[in-house]
C-alpha positions as CSV (number, residue, x, y, z in Angstrom):
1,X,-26.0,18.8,-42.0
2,X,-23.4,21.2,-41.1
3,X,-23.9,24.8,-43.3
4,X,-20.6,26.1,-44.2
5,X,-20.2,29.4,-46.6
6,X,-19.2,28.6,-50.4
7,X,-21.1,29.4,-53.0
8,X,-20.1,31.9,-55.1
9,X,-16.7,32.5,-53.5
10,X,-14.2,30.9,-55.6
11,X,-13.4,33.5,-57.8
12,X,-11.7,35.3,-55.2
13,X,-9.1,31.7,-54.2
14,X,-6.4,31.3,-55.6
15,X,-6.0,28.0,-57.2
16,X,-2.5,28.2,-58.9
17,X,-1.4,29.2,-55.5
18,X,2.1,27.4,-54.4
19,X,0.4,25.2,-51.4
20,X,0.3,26.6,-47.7
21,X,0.8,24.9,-44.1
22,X,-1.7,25.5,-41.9
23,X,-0.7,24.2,-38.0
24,X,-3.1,24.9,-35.2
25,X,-2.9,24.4,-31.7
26,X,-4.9,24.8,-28.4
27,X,-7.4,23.8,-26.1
28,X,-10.7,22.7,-25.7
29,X,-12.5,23.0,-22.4
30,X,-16.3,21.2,-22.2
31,X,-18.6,21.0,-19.2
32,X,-21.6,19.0,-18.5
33,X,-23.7,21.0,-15.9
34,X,-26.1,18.4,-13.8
35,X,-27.6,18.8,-10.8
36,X,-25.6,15.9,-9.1
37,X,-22.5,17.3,-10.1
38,X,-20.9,19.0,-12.9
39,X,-18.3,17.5,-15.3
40,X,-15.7,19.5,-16.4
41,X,-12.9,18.1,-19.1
42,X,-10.3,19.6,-21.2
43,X,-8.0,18.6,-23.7
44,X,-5.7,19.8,-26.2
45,X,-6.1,20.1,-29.9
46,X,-3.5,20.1,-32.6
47,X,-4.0,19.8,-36.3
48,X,-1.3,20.5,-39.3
49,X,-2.2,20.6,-43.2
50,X,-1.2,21.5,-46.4
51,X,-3.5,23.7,-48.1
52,X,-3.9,23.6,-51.6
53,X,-6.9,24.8,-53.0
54,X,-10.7,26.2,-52.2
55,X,-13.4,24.3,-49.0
56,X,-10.7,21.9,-48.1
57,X,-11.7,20.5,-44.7
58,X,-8.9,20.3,-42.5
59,X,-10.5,19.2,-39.0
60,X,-13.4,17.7,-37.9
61,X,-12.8,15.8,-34.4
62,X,-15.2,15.5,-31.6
63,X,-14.4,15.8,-27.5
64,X,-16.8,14.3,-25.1
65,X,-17.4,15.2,-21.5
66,X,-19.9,14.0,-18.9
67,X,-21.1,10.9,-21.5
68,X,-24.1,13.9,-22.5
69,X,-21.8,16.6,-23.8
70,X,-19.7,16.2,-27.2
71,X,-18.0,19.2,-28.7
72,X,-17.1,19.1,-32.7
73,X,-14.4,21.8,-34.5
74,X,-15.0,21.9,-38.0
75,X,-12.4,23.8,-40.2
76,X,-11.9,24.6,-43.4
77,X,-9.0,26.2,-45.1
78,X,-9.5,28.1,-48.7
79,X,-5.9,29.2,-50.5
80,X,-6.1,32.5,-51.6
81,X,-4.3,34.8,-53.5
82,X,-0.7,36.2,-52.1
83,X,-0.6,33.2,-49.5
84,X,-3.4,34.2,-47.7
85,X,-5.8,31.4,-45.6
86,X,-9.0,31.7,-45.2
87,X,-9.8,29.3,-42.1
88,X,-13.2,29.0,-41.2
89,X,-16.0,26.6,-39.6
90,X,-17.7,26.0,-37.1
91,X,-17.7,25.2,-33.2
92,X,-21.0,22.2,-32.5
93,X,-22.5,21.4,-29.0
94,X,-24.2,18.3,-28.7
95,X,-26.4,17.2,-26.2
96,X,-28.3,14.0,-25.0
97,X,-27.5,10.4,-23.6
98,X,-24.2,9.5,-25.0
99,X,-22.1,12.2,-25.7
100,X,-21.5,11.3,-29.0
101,X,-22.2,12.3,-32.8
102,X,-26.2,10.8,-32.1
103,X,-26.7,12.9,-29.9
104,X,-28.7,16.4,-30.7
105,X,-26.9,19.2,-32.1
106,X,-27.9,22.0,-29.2
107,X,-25.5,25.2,-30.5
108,X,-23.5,26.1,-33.3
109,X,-21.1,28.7,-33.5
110,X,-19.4,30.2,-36.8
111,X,-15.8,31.5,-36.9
112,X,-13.9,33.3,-40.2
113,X,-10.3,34.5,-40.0
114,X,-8.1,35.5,-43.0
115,X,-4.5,34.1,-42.1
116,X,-1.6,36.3,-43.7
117,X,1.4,34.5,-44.8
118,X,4.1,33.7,-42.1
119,X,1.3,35.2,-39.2
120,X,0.4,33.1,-35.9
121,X,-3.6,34.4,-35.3
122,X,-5.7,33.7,-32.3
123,X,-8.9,32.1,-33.1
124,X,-11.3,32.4,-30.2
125,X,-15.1,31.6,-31.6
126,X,-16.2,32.3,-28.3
127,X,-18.2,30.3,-25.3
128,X,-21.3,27.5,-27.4
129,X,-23.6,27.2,-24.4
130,X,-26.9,25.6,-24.1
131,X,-30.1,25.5,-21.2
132,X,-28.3,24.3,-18.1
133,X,-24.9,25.6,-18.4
134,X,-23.6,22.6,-20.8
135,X,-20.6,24.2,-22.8
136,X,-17.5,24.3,-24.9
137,X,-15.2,26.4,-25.6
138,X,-12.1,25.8,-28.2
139,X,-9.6,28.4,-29.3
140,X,-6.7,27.8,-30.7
141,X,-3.8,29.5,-32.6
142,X,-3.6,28.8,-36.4
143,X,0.1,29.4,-38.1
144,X,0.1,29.8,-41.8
145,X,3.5,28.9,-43.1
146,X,4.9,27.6,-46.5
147,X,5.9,24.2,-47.2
């Protein structure tokens, strides 16, 4: 259901690697536009993993506003070579009656950032928006330390 790059990649991870941390942190800001009054919620996201080899998920939680709107982040972290991340995934809007995973996807958004070793990077997919002004918007900053 959810596409994520891969095939053909793994010759350039690095899978005798010593393992990585990856820690993110940031927020997450959803809104359900309706014509009898908009919800708005935000909430925080945090997420810390050891990374150890090639298309190891690392996140996938969910954020509902409104009881229509649920917002997914799905990550993945590949170890390559010299300590490097490569953290990637994708940003999901759903839309329908129960803001929840039932619900019809409505608007993906990709995101793909190599992580040097010791480096805190912004990750800022940008605004997933669909008819009506339902949104959400994650960003996040993603540390890639050693163990």
């Amino acid at each position: 259901m959810i596409g994520i790059l891969g095939t053909g990649l793994s010759s350039v991870f690095a899978a005798d690697e010593p393992p990585r941390r990856i820690s993110i942190s940031g927020t997450v800001y959803l809104e359900d536009d309706e014509t009898f009054g908009d919800d708005e919620c935000h909430y925080g996201v945090t997420d810390n993993d050891v990374v150890y080899g090639y298309q190891q998920v690392v996140i996938n939680q969910d954020w509902s506003c409104g009881g229509e709107v649920l917002g997914t982040l799905y990550g993945v972290a590949d170890l390559m070579p010299g300590g490097a991340i490569r953290y990637h995934g994708q940003v999901i809007l759903r839309e329908g009656t129960c803001g929840c995973l039932g619900d019809s996807i409505r608007a993906i958004k990709d995101f793909d950032q190599v992580i040097l070793p010791e480096t805190n990077a912004h990750v800022d997919p940008g605004n997933v928006s669909w008819d009506g002004g339902d949104d959400v918007h994650i960003q996040f900053r993603a540390y890639n330390s050693s163990l």
